[in-house]
mmCIF file of the N, C-alpha and C atoms, coordinates in Angstrom:
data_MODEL
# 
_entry.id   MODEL 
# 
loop_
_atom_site.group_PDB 
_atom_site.id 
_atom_site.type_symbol 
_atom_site.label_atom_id 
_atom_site.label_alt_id 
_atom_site.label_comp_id 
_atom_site.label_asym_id 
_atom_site.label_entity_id 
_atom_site.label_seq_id 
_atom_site.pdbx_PDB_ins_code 
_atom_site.Cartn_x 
_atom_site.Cartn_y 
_atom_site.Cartn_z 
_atom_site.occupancy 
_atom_site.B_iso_or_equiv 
_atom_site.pdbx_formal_charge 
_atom_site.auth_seq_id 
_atom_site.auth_comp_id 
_atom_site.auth_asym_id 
_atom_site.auth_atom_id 
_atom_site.pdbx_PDB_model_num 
ATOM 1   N N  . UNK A 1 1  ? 93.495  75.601  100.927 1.00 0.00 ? 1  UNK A N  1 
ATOM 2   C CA . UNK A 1 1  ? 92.734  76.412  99.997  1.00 0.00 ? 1  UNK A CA 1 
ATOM 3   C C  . UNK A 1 1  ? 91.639  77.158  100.746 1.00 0.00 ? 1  UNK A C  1 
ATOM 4   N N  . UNK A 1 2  ? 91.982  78.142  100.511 1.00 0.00 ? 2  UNK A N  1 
ATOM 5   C CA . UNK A 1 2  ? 90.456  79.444  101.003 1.00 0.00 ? 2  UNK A CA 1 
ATOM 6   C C  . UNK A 1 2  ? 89.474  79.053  100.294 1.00 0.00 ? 2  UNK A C  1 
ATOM 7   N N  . UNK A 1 3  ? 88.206  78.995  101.245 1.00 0.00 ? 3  UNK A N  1 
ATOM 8   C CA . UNK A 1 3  ? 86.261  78.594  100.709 1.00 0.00 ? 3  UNK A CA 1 
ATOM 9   C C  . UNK A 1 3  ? 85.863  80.014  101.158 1.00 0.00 ? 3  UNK A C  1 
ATOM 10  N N  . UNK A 1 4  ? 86.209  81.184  101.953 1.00 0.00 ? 4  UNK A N  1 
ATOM 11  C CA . UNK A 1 4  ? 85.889  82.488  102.427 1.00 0.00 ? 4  UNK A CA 1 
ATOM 12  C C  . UNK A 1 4  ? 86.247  83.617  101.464 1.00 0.00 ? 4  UNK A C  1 
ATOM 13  N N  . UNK A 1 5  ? 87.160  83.414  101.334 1.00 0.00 ? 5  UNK A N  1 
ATOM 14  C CA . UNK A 1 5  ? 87.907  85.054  100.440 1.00 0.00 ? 5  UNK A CA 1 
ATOM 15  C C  . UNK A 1 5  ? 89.297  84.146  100.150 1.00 0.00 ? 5  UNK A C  1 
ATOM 16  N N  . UNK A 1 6  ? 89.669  85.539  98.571  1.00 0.00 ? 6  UNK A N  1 
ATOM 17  C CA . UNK A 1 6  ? 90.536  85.342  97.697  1.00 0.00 ? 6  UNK A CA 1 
ATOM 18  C C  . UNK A 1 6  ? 91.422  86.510  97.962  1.00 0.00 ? 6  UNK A C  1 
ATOM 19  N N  . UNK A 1 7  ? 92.593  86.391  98.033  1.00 0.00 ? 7  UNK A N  1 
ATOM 20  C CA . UNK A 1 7  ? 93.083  88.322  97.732  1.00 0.00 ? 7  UNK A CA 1 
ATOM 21  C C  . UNK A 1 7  ? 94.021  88.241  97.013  1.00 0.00 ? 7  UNK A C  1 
ATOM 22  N N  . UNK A 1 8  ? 93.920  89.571  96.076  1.00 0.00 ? 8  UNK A N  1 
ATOM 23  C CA . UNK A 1 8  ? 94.863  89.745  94.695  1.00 0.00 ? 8  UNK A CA 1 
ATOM 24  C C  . UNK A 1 8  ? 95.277  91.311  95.182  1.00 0.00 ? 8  UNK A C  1 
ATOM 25  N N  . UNK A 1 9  ? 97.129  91.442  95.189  1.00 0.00 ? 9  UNK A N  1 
ATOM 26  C CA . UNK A 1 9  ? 97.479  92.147  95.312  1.00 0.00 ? 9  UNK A CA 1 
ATOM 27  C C  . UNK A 1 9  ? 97.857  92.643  94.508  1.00 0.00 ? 9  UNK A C  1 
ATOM 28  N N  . UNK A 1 10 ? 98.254  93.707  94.178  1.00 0.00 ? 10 UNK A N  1 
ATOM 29  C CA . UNK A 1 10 ? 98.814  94.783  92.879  1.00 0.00 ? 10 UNK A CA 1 
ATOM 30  C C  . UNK A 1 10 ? 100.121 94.265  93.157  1.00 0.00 ? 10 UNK A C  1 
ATOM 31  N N  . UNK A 1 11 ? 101.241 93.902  91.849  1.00 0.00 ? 11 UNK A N  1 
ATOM 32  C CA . UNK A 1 11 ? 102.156 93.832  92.274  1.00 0.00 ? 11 UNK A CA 1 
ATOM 33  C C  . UNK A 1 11 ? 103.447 94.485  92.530  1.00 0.00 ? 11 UNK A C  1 
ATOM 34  N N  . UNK A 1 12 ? 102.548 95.869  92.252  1.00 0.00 ? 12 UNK A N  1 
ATOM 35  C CA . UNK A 1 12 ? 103.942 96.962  92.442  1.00 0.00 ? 12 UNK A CA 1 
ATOM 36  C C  . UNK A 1 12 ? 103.592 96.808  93.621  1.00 0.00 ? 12 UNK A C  1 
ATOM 37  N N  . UNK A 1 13 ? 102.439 96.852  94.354  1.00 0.00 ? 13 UNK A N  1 
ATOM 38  C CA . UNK A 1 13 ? 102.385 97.083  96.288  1.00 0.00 ? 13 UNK A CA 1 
ATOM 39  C C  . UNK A 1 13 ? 103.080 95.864  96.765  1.00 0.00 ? 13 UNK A C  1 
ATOM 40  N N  . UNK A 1 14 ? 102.890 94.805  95.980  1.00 0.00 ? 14 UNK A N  1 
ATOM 41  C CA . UNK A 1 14 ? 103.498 93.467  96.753  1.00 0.00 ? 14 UNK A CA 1 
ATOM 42  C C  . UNK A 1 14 ? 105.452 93.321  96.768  1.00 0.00 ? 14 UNK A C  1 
ATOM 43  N N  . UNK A 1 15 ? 105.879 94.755  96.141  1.00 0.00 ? 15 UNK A N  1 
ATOM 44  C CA . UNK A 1 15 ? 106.926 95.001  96.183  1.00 0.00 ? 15 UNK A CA 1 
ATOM 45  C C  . UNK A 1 15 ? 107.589 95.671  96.590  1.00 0.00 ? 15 UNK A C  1 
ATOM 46  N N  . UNK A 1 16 ? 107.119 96.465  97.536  1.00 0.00 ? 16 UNK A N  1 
ATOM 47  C CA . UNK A 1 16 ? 107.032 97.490  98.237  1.00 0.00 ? 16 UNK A CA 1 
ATOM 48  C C  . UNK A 1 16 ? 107.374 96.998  99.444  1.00 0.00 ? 16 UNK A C  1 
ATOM 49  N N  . UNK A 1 17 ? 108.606 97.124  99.421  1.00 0.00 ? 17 UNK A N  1 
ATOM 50  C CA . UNK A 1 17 ? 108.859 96.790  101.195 1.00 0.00 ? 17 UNK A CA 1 
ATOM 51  C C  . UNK A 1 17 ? 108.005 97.291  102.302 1.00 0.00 ? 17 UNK A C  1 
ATOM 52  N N  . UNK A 1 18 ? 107.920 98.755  102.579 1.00 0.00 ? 18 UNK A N  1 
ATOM 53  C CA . UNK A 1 18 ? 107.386 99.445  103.446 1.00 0.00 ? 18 UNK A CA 1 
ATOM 54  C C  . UNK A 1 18 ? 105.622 99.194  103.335 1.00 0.00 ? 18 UNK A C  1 
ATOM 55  N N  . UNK A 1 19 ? 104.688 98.585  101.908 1.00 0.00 ? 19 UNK A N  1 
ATOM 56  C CA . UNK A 1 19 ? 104.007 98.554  101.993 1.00 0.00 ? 19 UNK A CA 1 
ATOM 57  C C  . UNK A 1 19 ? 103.550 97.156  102.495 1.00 0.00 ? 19 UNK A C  1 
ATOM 58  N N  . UNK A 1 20 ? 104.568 96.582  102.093 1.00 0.00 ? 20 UNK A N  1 
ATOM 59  C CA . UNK A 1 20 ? 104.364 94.912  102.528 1.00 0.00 ? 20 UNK A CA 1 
ATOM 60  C C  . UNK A 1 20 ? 104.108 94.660  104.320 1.00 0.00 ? 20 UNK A C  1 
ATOM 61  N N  . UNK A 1 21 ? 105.237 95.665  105.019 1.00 0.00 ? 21 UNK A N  1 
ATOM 62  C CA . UNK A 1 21 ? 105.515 95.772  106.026 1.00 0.00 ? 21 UNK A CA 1 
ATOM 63  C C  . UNK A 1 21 ? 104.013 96.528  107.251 1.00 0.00 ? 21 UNK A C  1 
ATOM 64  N N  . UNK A 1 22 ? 103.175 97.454  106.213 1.00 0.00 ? 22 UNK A N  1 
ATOM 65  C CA . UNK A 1 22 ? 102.122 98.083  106.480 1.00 0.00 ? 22 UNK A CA 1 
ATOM 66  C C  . UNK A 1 22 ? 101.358 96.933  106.654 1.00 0.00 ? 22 UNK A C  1 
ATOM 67  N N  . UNK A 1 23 ? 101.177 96.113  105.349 1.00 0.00 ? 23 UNK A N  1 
ATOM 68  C CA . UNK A 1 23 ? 99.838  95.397  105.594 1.00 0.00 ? 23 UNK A CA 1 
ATOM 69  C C  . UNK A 1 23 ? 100.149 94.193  106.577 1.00 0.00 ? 23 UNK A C  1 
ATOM 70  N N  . UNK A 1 24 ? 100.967 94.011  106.546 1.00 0.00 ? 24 UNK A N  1 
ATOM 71  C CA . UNK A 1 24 ? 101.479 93.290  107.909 1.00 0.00 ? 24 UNK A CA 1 
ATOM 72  C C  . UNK A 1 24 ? 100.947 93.569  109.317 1.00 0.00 ? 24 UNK A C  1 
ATOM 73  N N  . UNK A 1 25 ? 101.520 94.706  109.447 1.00 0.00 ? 25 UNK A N  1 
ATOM 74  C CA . UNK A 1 25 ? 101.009 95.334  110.504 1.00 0.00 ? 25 UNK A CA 1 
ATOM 75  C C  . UNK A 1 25 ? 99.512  95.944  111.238 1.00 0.00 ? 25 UNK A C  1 
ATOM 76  N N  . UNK A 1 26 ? 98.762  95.731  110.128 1.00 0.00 ? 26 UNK A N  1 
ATOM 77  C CA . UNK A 1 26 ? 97.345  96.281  110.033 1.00 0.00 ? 26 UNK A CA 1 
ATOM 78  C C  . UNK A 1 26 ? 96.632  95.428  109.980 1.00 0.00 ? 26 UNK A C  1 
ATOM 79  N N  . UNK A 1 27 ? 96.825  93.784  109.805 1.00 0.00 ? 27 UNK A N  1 
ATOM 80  C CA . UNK A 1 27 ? 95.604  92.515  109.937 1.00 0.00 ? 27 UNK A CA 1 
ATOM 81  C C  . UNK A 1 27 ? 95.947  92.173  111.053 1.00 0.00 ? 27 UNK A C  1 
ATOM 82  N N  . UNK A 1 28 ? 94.785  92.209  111.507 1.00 0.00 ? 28 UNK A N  1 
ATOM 83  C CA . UNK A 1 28 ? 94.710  91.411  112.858 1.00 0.00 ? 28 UNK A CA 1 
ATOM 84  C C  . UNK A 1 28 ? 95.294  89.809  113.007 1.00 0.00 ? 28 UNK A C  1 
ATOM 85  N N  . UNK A 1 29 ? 94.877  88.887  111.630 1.00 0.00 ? 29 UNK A N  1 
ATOM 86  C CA . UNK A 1 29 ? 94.940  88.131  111.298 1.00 0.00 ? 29 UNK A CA 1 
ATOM 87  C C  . UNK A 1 29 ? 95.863  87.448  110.963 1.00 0.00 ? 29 UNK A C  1 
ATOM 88  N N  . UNK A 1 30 ? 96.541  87.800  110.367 1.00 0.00 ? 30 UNK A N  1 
ATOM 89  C CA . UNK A 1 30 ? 98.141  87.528  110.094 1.00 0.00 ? 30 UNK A CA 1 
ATOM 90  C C  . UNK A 1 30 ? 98.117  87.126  108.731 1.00 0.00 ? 30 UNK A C  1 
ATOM 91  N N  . UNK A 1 31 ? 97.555  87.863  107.845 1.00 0.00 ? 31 UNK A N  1 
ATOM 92  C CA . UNK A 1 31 ? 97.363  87.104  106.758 1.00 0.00 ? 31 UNK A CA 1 
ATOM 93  C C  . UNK A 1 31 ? 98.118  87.426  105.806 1.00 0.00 ? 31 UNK A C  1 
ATOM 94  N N  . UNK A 1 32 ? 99.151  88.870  105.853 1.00 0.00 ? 32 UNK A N  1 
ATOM 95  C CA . UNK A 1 32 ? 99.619  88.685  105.528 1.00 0.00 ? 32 UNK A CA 1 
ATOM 96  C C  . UNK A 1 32 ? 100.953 88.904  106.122 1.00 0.00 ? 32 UNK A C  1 
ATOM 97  N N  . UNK A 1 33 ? 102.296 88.748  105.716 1.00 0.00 ? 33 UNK A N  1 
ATOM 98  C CA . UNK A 1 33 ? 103.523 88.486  105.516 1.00 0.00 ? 33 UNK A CA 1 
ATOM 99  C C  . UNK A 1 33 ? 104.726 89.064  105.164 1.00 0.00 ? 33 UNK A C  1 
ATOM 100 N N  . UNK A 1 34 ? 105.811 89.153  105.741 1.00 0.00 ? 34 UNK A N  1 
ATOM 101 C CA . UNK A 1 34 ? 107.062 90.204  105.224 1.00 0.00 ? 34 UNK A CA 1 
ATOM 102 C C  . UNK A 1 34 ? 107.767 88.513  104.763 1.00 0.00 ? 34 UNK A C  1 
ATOM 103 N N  . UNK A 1 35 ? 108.460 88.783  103.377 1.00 0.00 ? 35 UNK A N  1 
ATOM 104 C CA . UNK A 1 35 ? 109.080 87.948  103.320 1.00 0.00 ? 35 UNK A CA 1 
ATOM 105 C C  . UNK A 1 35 ? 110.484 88.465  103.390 1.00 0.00 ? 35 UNK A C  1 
ATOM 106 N N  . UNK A 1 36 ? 111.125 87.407  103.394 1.00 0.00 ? 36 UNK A N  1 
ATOM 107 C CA . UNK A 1 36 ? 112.740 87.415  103.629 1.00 0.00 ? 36 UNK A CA 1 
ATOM 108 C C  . UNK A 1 36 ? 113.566 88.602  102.344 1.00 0.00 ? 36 UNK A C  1 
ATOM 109 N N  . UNK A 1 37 ? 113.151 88.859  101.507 1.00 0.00 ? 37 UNK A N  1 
ATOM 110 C CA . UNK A 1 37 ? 113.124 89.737  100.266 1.00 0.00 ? 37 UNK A CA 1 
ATOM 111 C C  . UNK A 1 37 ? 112.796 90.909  100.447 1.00 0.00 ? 37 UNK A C  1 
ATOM 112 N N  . UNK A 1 38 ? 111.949 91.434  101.528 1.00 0.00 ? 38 UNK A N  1 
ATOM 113 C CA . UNK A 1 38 ? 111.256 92.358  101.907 1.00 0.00 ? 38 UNK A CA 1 
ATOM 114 C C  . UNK A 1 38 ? 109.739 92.293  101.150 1.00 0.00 ? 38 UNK A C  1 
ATOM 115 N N  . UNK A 1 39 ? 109.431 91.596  100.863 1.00 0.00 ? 39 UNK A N  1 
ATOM 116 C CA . UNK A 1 39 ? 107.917 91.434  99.234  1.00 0.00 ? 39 UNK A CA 1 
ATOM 117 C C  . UNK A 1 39 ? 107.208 90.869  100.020 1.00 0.00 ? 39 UNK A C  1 
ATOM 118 N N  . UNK A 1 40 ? 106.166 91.184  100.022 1.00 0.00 ? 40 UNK A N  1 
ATOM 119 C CA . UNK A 1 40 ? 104.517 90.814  100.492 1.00 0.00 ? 40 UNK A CA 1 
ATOM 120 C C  . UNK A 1 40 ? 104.350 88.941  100.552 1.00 0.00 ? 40 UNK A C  1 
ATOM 121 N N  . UNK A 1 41 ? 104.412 88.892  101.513 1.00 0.00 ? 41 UNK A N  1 
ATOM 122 C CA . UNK A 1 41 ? 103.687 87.187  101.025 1.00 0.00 ? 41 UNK A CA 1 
ATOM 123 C C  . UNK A 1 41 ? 102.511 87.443  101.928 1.00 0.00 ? 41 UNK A C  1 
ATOM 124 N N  . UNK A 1 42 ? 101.382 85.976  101.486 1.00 0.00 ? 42 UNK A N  1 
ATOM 125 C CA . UNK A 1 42 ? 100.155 85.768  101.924 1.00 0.00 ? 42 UNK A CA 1 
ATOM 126 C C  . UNK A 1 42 ? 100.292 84.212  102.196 1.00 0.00 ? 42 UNK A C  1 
ATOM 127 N N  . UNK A 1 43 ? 99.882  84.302  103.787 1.00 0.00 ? 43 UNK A N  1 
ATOM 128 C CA . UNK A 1 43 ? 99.777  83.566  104.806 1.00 0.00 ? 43 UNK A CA 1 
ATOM 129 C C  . UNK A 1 43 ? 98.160  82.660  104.370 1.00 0.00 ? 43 UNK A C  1 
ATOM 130 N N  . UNK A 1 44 ? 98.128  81.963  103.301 1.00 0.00 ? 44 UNK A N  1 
ATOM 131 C CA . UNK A 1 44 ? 97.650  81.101  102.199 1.00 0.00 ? 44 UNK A CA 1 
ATOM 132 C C  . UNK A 1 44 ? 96.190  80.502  103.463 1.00 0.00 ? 44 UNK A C  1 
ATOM 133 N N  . UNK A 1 45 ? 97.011  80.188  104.334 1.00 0.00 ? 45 UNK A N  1 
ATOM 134 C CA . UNK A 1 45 ? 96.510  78.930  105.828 1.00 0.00 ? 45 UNK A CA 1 
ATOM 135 C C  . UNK A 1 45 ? 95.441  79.705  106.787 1.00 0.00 ? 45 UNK A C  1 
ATOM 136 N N  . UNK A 1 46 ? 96.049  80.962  106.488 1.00 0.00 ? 46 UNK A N  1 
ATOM 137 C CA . UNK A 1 46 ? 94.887  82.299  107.508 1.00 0.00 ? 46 UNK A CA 1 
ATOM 138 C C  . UNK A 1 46 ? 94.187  82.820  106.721 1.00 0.00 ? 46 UNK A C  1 
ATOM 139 N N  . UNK A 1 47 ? 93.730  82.781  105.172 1.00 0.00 ? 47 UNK A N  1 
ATOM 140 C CA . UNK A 1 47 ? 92.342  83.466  104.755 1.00 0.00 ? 47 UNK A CA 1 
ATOM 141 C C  . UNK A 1 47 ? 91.071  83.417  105.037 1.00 0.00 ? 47 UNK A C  1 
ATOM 142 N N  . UNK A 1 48 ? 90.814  81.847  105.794 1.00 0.00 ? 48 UNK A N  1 
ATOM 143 C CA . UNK A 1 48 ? 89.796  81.872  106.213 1.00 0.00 ? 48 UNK A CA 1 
ATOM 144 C C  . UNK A 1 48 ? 89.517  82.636  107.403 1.00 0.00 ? 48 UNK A C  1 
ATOM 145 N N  . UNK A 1 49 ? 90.437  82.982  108.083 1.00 0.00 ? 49 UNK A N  1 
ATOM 146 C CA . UNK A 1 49 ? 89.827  83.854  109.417 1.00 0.00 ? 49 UNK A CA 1 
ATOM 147 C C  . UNK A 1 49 ? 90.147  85.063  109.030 1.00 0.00 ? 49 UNK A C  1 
ATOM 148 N N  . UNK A 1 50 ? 89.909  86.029  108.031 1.00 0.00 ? 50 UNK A N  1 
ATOM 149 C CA . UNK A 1 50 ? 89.991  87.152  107.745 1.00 0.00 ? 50 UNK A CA 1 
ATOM 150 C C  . UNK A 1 50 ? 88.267  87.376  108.531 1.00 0.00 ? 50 UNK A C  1 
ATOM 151 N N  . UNK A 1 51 ? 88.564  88.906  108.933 1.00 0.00 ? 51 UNK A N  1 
ATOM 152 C CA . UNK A 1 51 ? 87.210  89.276  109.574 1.00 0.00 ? 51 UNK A CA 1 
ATOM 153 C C  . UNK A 1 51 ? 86.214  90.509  108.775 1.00 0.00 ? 51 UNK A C  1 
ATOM 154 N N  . UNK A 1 52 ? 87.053  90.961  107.273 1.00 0.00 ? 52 UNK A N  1 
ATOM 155 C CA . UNK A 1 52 ? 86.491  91.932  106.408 1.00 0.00 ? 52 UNK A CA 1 
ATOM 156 C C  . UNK A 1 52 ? 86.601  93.164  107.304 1.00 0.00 ? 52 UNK A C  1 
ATOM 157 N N  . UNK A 1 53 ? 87.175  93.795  107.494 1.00 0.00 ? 53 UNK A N  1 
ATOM 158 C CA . UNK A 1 53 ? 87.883  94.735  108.698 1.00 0.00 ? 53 UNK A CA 1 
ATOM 159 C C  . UNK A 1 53 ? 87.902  95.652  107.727 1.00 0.00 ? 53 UNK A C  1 
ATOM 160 N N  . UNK A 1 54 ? 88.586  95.343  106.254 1.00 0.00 ? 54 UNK A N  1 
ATOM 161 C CA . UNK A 1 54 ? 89.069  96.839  105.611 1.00 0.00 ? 54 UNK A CA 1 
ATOM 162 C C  . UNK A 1 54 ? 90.296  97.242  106.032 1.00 0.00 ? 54 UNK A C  1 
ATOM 163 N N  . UNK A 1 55 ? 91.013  97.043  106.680 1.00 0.00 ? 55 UNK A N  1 
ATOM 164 C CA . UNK A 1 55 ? 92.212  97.651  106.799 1.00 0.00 ? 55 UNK A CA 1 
ATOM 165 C C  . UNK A 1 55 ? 93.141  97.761  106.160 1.00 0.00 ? 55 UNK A C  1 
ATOM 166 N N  . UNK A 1 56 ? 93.460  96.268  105.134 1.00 0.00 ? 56 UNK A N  1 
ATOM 167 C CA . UNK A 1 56 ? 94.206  96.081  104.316 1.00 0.00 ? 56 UNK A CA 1 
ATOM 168 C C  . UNK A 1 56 ? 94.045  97.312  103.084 1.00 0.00 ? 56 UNK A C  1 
ATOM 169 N N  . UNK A 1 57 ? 92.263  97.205  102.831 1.00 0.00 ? 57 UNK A N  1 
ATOM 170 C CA . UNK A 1 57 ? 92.233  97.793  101.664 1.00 0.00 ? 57 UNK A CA 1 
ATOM 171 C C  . UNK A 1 57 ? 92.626  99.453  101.640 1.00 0.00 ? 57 UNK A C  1 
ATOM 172 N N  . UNK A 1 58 ? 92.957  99.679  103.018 1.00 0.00 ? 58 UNK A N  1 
ATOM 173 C CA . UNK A 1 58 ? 93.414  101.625 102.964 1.00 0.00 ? 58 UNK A CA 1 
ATOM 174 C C  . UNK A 1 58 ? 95.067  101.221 103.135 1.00 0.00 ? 58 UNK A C  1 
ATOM 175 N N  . UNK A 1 59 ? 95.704  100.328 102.848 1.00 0.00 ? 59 UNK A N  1 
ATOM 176 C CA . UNK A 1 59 ? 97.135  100.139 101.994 1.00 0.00 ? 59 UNK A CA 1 
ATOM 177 C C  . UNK A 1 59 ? 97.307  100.515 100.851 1.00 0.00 ? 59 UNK A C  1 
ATOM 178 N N  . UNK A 1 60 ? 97.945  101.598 100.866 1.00 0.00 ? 60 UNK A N  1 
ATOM 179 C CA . UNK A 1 60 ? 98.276  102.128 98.969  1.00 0.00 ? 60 UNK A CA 1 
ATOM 180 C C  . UNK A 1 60 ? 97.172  102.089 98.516  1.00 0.00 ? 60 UNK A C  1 
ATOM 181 N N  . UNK A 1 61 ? 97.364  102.304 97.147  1.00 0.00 ? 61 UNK A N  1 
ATOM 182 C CA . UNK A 1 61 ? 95.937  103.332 96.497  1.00 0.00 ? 61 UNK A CA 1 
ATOM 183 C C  . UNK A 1 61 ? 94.883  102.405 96.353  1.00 0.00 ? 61 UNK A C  1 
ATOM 184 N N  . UNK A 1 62 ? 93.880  102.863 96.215  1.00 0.00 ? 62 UNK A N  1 
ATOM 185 C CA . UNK A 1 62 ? 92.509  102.217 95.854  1.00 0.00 ? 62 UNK A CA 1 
ATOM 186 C C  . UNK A 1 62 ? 92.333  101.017 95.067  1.00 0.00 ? 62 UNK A C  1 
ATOM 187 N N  . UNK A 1 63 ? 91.914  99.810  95.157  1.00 0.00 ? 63 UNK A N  1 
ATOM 188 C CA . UNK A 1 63 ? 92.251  98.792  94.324  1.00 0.00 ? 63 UNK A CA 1 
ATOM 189 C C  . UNK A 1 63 ? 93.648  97.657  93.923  1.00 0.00 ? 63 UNK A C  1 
ATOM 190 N N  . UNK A 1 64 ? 94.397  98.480  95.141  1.00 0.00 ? 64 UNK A N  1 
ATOM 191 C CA . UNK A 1 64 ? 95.940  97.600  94.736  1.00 0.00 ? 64 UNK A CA 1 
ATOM 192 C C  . UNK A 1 64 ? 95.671  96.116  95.674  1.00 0.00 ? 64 UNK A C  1 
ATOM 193 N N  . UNK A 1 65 ? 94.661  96.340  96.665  1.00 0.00 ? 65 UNK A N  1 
ATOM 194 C CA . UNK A 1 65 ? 94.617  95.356  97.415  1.00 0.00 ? 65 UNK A CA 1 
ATOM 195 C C  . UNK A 1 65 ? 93.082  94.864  97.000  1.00 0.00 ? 65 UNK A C  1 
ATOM 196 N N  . UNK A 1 66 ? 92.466  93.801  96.885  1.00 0.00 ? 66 UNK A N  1 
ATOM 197 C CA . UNK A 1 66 ? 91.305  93.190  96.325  1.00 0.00 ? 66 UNK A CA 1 
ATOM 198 C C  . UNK A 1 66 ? 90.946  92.042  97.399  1.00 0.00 ? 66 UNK A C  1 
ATOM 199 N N  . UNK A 1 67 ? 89.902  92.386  98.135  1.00 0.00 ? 67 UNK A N  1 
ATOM 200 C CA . UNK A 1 67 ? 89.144  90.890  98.603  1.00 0.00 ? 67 UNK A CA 1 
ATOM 201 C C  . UNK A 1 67 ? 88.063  90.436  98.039  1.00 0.00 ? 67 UNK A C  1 
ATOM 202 N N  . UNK A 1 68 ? 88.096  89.060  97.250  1.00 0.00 ? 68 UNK A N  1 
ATOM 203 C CA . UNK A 1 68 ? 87.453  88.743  96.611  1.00 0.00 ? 68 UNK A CA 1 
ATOM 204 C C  . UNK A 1 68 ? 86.298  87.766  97.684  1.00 0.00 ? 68 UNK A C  1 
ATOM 205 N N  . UNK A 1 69 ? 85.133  88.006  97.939  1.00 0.00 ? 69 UNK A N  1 
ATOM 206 C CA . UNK A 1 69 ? 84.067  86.842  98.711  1.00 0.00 ? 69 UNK A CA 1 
ATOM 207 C C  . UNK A 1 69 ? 83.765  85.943  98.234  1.00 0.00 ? 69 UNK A C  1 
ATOM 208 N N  . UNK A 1 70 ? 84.086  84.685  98.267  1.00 0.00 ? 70 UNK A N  1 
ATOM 209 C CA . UNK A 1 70 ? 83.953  83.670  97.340  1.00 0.00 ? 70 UNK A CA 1 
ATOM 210 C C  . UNK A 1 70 ? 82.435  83.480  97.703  1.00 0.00 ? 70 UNK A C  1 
ATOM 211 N N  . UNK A 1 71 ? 81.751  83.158  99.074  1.00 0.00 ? 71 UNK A N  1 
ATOM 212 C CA . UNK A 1 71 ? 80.801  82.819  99.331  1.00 0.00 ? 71 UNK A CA 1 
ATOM 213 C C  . UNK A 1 71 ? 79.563  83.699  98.316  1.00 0.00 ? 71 UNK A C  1 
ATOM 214 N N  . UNK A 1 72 ? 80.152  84.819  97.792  1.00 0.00 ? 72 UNK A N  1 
ATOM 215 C CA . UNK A 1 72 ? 79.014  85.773  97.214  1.00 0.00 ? 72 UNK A CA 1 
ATOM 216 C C  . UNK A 1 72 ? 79.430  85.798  95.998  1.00 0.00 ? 72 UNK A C  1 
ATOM 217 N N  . UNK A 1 73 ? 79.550  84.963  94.930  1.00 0.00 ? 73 UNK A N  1 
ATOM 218 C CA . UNK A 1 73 ? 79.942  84.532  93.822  1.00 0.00 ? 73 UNK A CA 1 
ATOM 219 C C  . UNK A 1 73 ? 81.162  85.329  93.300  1.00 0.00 ? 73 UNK A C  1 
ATOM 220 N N  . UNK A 1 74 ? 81.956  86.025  94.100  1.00 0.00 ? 74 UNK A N  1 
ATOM 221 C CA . UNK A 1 74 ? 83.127  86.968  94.077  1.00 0.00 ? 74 UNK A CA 1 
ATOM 222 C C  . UNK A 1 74 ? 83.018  88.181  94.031  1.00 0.00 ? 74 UNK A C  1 
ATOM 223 N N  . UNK A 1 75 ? 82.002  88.610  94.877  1.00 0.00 ? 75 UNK A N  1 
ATOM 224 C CA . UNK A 1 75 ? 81.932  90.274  95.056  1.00 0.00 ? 75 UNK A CA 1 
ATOM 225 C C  . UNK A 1 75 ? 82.865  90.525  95.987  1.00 0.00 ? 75 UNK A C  1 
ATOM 226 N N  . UNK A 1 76 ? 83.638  91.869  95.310  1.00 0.00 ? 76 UNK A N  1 
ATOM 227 C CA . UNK A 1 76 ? 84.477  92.401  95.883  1.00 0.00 ? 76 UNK A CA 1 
ATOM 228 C C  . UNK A 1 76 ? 84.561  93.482  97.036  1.00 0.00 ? 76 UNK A C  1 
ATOM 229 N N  . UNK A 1 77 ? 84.803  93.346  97.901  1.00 0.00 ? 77 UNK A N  1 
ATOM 230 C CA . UNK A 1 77 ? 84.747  93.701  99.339  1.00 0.00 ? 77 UNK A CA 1 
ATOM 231 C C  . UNK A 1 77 ? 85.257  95.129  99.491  1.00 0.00 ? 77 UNK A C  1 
ATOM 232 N N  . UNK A 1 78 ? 84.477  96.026  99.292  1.00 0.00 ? 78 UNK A N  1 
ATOM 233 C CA . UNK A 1 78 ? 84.904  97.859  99.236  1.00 0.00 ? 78 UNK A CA 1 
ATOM 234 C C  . UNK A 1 78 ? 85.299  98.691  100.545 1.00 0.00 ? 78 UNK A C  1 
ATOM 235 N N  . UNK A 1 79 ? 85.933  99.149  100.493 1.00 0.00 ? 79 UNK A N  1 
ATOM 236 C CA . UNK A 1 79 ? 86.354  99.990  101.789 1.00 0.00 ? 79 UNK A CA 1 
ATOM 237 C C  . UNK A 1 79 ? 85.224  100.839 101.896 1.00 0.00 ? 79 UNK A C  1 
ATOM 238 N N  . UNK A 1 80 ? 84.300  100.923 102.837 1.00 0.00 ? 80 UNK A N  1 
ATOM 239 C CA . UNK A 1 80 ? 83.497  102.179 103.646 1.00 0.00 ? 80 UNK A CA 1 
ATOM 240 C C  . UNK A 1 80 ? 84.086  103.323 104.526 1.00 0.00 ? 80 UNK A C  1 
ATOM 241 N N  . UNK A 1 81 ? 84.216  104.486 104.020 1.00 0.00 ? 81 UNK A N  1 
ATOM 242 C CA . UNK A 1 81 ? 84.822  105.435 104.838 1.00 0.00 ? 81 UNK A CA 1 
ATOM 243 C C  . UNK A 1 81 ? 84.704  105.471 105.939 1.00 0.00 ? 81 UNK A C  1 
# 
């Protein structure tokens, strides 16, 4: 269980092969996952070493990807241009 951050994906993006495959490719972290389906999974075991990078969140449109900060009573973590 994550004590750092939560993330809620949109689930049309989490169905999205090619987008699944993006955010894959764009965490340093590995957090998240191509599954065998081609569909987004989240690597449950690596949220805590997310580094708030933002990268995820310029995957598909605005809001499909959500990091929630648990430590900050769940403020949500905004992309800075």
């Amino acid at each position: 269980m994550a004590l750092f951050i939560s993330i809620d994906v949109d689930p049309a993006l989490a169905s999205d092969a090619a987008a699944a495959k993006k955010l894959a490719e764009v965490c340093p972290v590995d957090i998240f996952k191509v599954a065998g389906d081609g569909r987004l999974a989240i690597a449950e075991q690596n949220l805590d070493e997310c580094t708030l990078c933002e990268l995820c969140l310029a995957v598909g449109k605005p809001g499909q990807v959500k990091i929630k900060k648990l430590y900050d009573g769940g403020a949500l973590l905004e992309r800075h241009a």
